[in-house]
ROVEXVO-450012 format. One record per residue (C-alpha): residue in one letter; x, y, z; residue number from 0. Coordinates in Angstrom, 1 decimal. Layout:
<pts>
+------+--------+--------+--------+-----+
! code !      u !      v !      w ! pos !
+------+--------+--------+--------+-----+
!    A !      X !      Y !      Z ! NUM !
...
+------+--------+--------+--------+-----+
</pts>
This chain:
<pts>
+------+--------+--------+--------+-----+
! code !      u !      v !      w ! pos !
+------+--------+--------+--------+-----+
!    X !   94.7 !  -66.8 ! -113.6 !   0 !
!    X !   93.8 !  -70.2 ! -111.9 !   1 !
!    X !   91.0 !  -68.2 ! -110.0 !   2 !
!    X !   89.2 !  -67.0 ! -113.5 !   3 !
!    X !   89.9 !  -70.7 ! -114.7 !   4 !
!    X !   88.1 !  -72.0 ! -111.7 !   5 !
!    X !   84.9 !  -69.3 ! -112.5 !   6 !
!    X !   85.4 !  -70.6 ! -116.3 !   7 !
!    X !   85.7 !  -74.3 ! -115.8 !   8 !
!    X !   82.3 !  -74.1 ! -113.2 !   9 !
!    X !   80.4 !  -72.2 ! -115.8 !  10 !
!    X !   81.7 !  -74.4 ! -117.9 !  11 !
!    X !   80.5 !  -77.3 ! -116.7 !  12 !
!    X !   76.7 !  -76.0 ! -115.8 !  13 !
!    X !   75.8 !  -74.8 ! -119.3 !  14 !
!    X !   77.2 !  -78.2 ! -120.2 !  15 !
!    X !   74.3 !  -79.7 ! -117.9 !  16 !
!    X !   72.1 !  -77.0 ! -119.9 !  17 !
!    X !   72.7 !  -78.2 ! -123.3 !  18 !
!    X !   72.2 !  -82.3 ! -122.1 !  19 !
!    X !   69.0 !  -81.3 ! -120.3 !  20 !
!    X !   68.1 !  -79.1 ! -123.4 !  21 !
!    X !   69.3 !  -81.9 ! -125.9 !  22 !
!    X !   67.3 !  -84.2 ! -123.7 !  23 !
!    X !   64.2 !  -82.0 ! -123.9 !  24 !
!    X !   64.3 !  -81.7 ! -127.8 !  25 !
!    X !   64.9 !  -85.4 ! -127.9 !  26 !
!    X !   61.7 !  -86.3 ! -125.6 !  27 !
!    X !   59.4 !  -83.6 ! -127.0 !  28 !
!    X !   59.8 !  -84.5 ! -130.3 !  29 !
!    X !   61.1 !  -81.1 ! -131.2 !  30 !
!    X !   64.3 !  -82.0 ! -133.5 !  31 !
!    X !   62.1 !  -80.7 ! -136.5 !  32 !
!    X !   61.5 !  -77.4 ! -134.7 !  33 !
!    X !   63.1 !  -75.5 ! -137.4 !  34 !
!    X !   62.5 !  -77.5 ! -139.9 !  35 !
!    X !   65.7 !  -79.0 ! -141.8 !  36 !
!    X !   67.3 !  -75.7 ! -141.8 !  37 !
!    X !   70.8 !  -75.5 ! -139.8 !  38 !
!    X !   71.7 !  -73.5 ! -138.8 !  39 !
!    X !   69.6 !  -71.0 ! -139.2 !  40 !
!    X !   65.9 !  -72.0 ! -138.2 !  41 !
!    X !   63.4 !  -72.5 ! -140.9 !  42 !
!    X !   66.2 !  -70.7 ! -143.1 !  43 !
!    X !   65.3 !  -67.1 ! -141.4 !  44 !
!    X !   67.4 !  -65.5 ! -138.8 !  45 !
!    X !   64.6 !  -64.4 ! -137.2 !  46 !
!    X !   61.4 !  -66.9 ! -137.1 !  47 !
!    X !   58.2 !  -65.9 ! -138.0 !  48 !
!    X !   56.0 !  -68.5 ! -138.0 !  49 !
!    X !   56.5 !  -69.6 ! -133.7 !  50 !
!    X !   55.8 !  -72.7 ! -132.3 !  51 !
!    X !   56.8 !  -74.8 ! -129.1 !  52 !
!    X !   58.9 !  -77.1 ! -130.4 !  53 !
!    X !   60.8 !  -74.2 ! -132.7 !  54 !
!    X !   61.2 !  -72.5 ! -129.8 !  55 !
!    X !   62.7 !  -76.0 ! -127.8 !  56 !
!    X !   65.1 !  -76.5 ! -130.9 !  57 !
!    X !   66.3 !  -72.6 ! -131.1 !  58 !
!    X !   66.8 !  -72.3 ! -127.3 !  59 !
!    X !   69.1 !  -75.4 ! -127.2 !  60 !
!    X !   70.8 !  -74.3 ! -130.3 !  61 !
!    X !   71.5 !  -70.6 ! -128.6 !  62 !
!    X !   72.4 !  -72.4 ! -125.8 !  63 !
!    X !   75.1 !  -74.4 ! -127.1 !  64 !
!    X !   76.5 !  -72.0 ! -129.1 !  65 !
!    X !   77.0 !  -69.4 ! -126.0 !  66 !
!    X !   78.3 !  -72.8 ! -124.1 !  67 !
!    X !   80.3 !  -73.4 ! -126.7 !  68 !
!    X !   82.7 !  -70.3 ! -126.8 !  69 !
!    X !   82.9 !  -70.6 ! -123.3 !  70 !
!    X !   84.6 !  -74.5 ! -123.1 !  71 !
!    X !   86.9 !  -72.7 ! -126.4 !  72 !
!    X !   88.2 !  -70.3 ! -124.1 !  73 !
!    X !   88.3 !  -72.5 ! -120.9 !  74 !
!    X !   90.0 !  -75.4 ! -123.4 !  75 !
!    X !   92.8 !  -72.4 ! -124.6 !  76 !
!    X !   93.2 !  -71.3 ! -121.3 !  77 !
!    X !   93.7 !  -74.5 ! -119.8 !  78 !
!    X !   96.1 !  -75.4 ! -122.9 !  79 !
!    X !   98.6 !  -72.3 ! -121.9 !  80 !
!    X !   98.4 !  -72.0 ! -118.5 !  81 !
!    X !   98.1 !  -75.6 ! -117.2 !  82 !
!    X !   99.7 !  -77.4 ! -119.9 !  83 !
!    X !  102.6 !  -78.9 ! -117.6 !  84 !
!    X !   99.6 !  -81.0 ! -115.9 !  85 !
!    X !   99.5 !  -84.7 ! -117.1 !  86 !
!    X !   96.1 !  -84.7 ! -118.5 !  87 !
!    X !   95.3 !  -80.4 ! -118.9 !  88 !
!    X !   96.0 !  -80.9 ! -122.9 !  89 !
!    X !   94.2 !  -84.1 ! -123.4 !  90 !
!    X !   91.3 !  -82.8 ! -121.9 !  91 !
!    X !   91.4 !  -79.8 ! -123.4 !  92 !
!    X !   91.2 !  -81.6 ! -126.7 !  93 !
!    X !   88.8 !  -83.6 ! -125.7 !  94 !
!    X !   86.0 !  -80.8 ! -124.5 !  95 !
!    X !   86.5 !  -79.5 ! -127.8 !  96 !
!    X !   86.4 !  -82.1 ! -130.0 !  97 !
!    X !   83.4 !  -83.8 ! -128.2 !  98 !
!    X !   81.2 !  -80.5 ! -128.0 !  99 !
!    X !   81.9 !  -79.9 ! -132.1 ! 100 !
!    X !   81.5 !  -83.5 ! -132.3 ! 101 !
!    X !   77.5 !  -83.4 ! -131.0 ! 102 !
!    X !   77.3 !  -80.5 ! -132.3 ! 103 !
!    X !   77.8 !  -81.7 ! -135.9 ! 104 !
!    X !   75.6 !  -84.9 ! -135.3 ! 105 !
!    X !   72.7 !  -82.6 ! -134.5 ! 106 !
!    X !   73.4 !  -80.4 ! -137.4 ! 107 !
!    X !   73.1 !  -83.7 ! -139.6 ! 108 !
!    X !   70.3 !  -85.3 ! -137.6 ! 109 !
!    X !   68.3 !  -81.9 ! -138.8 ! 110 !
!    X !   69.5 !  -81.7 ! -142.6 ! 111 !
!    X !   69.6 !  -85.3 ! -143.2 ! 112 !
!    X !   68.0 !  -87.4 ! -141.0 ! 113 !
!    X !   69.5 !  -90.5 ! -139.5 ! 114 !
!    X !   68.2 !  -93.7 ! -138.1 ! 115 !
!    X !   67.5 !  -94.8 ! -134.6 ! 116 !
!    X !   70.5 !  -96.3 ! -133.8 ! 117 !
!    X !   72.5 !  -93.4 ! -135.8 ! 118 !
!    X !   70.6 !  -90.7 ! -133.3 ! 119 !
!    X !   71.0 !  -93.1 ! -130.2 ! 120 !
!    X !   74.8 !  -91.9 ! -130.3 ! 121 !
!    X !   74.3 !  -88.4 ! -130.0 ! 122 !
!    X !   74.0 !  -88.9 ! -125.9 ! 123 !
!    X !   76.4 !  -90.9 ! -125.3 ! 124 !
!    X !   78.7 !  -88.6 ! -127.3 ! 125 !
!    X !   77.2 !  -85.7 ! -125.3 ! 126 !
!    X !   78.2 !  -87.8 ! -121.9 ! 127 !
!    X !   81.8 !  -87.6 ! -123.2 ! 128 !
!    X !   81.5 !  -84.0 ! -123.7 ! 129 !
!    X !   80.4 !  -83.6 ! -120.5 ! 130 !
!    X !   82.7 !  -85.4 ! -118.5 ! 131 !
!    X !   85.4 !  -83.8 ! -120.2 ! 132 !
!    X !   84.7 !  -80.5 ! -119.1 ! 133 !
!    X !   84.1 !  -82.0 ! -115.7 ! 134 !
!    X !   87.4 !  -83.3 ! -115.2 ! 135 !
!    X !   89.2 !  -80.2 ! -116.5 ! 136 !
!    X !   87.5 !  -78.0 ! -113.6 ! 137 !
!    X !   88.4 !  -80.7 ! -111.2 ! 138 !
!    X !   91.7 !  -81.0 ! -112.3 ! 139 !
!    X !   91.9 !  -76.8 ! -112.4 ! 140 !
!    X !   90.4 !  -77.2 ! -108.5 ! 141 !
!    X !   93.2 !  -79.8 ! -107.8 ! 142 !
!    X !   96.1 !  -77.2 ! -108.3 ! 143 !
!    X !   95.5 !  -76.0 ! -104.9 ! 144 !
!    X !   94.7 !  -79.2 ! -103.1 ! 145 !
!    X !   91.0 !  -78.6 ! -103.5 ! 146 !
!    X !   91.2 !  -82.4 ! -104.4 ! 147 !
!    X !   94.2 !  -83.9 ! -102.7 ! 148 !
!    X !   94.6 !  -87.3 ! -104.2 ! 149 !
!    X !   98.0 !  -88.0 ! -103.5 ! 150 !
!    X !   97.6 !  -90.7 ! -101.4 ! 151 !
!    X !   95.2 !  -92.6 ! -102.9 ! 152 !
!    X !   96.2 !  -95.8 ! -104.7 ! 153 !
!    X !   93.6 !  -97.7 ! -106.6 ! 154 !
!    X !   94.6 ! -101.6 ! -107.3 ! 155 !
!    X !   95.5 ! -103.0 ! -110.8 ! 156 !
!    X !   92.4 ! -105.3 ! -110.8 ! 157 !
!    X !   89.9 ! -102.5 ! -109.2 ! 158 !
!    X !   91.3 ! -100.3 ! -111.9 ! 159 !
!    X !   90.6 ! -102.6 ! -114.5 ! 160 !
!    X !   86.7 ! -103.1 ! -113.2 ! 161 !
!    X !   86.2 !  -99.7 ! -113.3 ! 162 !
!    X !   87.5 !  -98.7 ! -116.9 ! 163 !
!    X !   85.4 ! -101.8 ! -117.7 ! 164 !
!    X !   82.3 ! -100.5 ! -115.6 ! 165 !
!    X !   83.1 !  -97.0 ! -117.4 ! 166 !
!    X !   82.8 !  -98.1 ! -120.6 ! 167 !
!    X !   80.0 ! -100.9 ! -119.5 ! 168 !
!    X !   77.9 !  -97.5 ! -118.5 ! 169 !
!    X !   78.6 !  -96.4 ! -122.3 ! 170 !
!    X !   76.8 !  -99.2 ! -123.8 ! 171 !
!    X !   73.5 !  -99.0 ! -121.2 ! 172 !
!    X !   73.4 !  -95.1 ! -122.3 ! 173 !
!    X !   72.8 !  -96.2 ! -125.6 ! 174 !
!    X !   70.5 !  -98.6 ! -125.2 ! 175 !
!    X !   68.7 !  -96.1 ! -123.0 ! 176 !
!    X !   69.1 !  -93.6 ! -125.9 ! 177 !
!    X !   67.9 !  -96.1 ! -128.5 ! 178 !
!    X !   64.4 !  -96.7 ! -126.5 ! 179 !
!    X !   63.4 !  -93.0 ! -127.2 ! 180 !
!    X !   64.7 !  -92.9 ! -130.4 ! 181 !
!    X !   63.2 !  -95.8 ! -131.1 ! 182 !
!    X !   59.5 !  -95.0 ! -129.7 ! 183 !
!    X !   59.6 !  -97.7 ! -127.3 ! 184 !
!    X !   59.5 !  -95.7 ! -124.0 ! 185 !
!    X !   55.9 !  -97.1 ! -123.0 ! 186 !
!    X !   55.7 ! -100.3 ! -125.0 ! 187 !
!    X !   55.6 ! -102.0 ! -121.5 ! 188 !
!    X !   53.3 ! -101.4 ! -119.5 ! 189 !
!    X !   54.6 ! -103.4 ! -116.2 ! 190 !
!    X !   57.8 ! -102.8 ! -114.1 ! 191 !
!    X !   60.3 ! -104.5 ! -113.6 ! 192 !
!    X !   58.9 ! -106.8 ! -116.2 ! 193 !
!    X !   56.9 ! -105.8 ! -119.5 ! 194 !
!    X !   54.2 ! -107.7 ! -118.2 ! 195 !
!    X !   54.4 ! -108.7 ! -114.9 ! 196 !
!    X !   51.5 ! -110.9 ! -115.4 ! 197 !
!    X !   53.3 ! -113.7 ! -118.0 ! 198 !
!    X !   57.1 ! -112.0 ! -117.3 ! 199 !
!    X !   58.7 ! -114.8 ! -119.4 ! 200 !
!    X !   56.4 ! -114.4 ! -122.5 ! 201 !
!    X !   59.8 ! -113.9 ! -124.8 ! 202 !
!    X !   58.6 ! -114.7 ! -127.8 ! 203 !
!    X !   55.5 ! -112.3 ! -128.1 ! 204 !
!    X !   57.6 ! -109.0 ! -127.8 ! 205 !
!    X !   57.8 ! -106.8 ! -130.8 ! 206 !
!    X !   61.1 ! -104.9 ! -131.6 ! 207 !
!    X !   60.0 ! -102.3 ! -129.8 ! 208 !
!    X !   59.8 ! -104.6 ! -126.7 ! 209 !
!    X !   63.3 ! -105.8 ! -127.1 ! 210 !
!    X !   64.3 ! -102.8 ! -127.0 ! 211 !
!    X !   62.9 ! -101.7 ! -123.7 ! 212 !
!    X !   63.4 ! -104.8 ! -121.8 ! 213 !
!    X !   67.1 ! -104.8 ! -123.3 ! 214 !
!    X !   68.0 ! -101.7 ! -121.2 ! 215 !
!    X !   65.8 ! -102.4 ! -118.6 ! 216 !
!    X !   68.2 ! -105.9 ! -118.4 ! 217 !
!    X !   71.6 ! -103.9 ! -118.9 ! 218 !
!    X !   70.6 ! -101.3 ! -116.6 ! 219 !
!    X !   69.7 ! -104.2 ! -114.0 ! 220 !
!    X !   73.5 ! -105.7 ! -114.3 ! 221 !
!    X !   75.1 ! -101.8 ! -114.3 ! 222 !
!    X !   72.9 ! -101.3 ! -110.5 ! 223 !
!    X !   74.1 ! -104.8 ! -109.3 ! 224 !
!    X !   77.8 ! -104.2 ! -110.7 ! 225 !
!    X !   77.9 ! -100.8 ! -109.3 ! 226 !
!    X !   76.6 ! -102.3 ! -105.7 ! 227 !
!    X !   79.2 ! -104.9 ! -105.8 ! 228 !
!    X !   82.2 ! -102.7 ! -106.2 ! 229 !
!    X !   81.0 ! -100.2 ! -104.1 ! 230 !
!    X !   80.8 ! -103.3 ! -101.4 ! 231 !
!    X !   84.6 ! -103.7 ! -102.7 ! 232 !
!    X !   85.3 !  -99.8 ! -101.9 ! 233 !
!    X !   84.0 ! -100.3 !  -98.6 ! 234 !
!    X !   86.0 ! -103.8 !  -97.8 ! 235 !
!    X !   89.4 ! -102.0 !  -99.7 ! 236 !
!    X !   89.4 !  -98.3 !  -99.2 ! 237 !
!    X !   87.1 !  -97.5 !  -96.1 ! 238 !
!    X !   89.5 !  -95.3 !  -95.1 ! 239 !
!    X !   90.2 !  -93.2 !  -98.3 ! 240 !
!    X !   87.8 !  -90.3 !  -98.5 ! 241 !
!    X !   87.7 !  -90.3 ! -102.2 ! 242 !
!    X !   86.7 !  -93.5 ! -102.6 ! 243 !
!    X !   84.5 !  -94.2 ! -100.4 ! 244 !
!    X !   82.8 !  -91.3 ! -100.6 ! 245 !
!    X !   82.9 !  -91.4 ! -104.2 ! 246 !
!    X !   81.8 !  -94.6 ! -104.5 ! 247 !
!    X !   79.1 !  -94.0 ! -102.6 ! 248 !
!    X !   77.7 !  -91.0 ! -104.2 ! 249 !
!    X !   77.7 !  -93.2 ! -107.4 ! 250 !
!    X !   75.7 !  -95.9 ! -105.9 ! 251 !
!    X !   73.3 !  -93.7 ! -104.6 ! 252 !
!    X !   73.2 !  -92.0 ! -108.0 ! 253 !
!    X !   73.0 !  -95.5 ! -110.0 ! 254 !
!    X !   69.6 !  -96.1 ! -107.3 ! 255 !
!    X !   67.9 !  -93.1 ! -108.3 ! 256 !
!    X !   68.7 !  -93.7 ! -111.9 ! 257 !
!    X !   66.7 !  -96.9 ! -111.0 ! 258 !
!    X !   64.0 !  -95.0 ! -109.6 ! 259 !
!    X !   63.1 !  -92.4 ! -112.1 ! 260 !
!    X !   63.1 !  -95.5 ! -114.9 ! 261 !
!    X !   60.6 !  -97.2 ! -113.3 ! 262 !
!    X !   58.9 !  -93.5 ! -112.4 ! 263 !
!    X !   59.0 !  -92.8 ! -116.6 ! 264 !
!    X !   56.6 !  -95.7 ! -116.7 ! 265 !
!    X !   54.2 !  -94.7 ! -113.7 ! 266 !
!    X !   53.9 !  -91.8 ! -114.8 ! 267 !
!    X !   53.6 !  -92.6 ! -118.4 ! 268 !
!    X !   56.6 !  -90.6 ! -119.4 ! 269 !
!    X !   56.6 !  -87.2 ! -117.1 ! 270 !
!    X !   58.8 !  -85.1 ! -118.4 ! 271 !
!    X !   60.1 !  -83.6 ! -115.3 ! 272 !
!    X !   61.5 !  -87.5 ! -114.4 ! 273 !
!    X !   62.4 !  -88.0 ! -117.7 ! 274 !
!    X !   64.8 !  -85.1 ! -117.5 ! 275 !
!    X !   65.9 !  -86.3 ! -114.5 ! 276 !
!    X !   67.0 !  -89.5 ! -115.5 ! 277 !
!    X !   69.1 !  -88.4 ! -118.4 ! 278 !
!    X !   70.8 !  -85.5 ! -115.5 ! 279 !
!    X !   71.5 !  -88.6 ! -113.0 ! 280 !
!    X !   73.1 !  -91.0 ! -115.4 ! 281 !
!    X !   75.2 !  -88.0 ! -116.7 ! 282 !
!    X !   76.9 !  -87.3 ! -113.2 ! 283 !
!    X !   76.8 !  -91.1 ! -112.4 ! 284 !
!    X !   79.4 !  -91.3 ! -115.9 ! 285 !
!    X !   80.9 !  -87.9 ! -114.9 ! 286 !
!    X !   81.6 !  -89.5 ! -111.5 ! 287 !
!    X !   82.7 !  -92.8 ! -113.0 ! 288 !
!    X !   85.7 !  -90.8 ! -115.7 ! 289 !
!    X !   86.9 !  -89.2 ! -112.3 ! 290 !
!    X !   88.0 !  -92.9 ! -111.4 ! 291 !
!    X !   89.2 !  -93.5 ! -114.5 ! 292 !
!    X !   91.5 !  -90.4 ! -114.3 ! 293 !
!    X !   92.7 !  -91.5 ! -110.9 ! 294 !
!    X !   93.2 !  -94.8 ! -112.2 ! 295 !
!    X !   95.6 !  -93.8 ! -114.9 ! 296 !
!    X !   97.2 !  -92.0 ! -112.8 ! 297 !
!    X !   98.1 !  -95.1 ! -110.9 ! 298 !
!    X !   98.9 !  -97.3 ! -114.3 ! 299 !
!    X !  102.9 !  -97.8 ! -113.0 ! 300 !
!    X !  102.3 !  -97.8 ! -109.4 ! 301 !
!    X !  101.4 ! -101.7 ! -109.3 ! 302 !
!    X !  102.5 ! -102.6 ! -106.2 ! 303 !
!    X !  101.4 ! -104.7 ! -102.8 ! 304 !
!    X !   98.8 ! -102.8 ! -100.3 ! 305 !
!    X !   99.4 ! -103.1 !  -96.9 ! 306 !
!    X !   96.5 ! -101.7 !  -95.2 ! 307 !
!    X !   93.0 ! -100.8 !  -96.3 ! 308 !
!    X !   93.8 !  -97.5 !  -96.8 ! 309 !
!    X !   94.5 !  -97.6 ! -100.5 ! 310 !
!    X !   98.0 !  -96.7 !  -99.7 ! 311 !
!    X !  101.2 !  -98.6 ! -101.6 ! 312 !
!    X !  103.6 ! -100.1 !  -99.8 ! 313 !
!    X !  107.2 ! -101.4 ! -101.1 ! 314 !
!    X !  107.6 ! -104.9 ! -101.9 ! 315 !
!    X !  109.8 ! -106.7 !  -98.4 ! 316 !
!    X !  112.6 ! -108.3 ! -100.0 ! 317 !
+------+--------+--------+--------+-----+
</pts>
């Protein structure tokens, strides 16, 4: 059974990375309308007649998710019966449920309703959530046989603090990222870093769509320093843990191209093949980031002195 969970949980997790990349694509082609406001049936038919790009953009993502979706039901039962007696198994069973109905109910409103900007902006992050969730199940279905072994790993109260903070820090920069498509304002400046790198400081002649983009460009700026800095911490801490230091390193190296291919989406004047990429790399950079957090939690009663930088506990000397 833990070998067909394993096949489950990896499928799993790439049509999850199918339906962010296809929600992405919807979102930055402008094809939310695709089938009209008909959900979810598209243009109220079950078979289309009248075919267009964006219907067939919308439809895809929608078949996609739906396939997707039975898929994390069964892995999430599966998981539930099987696994159960592992500390998080249920939770995050739950939670790769609930998230994916979750997104997939905001979309269905988005199309029948409409929402604002700042409504929409949430769909993302929410789908981030979904994601990660999924991702953790599969590594925590791989750990069963030590395909993980993180048993002696110990993360620090205070490091474990900075990263639920940087976790949900990451949260709030996804939706301001989110919020600059929704929003319109992905090429309202025309510089980089700045929006003009000719008068950089020129506050107050931005519109709201300028605020906008510099906003995120500004939180993104602090989440690539922060990351930097703890990964410097990692290194100084944990150099000789595996996990985190090759962890940690993978996520700075993620956060840097998530650097790059936002100042490429300007460039390029909003190439769609970087665009996608951008949302994929900040999705594994949070996927990454909630595989700390789990470790971290792990480690919530385990407060004690370290005695070498190997991110192993040691007893307290009386």
């Amino acid at each position: 059974m833990i070998r067909r969970l394993k096949r489950l949980s990896t499928i799993a997790v790439i049509g999850m990375i199918f339906i962010l990349l296809g929600g992405a694509l919807v979102t930055k082609t402008d094809s939310g309308a695709g089938c009209g406001k008909s959900w979810p049936l598209c243009n109220g038919e079950f078979m289309p007649t009248n075919i267009t790009p964006e219907l067939i953009i919308e439809l895809s993502h929608r078949l996609v998710s739906s396939i997707i979706g039975i898929v994390v039901l069964a892995l999430s039962i599966l998981a539930w019966r099987h696994i159960g007696h592992i500390r998080e198994a249920k939770f995050l069973s739950f939670l790769s449920l609930f998230f994916l109905i979750l997104q997939g109910l905001i979309g269905a409103a988005a199309v029948m309703w409409g929402q604002s900007d700042f409504i929409l902006a949430l769909h993302f992050g929410i789908s981030l959530i979904s994601f990660a969730s999924v991702f953790l199940l599969m590594l925590l279905i791989f750990e069963i046989d030590k395909k993980f072994d993180t048993s002696s790993l110990y993360i620090q109260k205070k490091h474990r603090v900075e990263i639920y903070a940087l976790t949900l820090y990451t949260l709030a920069v996804v939706y301001t990222g989110a919020l600059v498509r929704h929003a319109n304002a992905n090429l309202v400046c025309a510089d980089w870093p700045f929006c003009s790198n000719d008068a950089p400081f020129n506050l107050l002649s931005y519109n709201l769509g300028q605020w906008i983009q510099m906003g995120h460009r500004f939180a993104a700026g602090i989440l690539f320093i922060w990351t930097l800095i703890f990964f410097v911490k990692v290194v100084k801490h944990y150099r000789h843990n595996p996990v985190m230091l090759w962890g940690w390193g993978i996520a700075f190296g993620l956060i840097v191209l998530q650097v790059f291919f936002g100042a490429m989406i300007i460039f390029t004047m909003l190439n769609l093949g970087i665009a996608l990429m951008h949302a994929l790399v900040i999705s594994c950079y949070f996927a990454l980031l909630s595989y700390f957090v789990m470790l971290s939690t792990r480690h919530a009663a385990m407060d004690q002195p370290m005695s070498n930088d190997q991110g192993q506990p040691q007893n307290k000397v009386e």
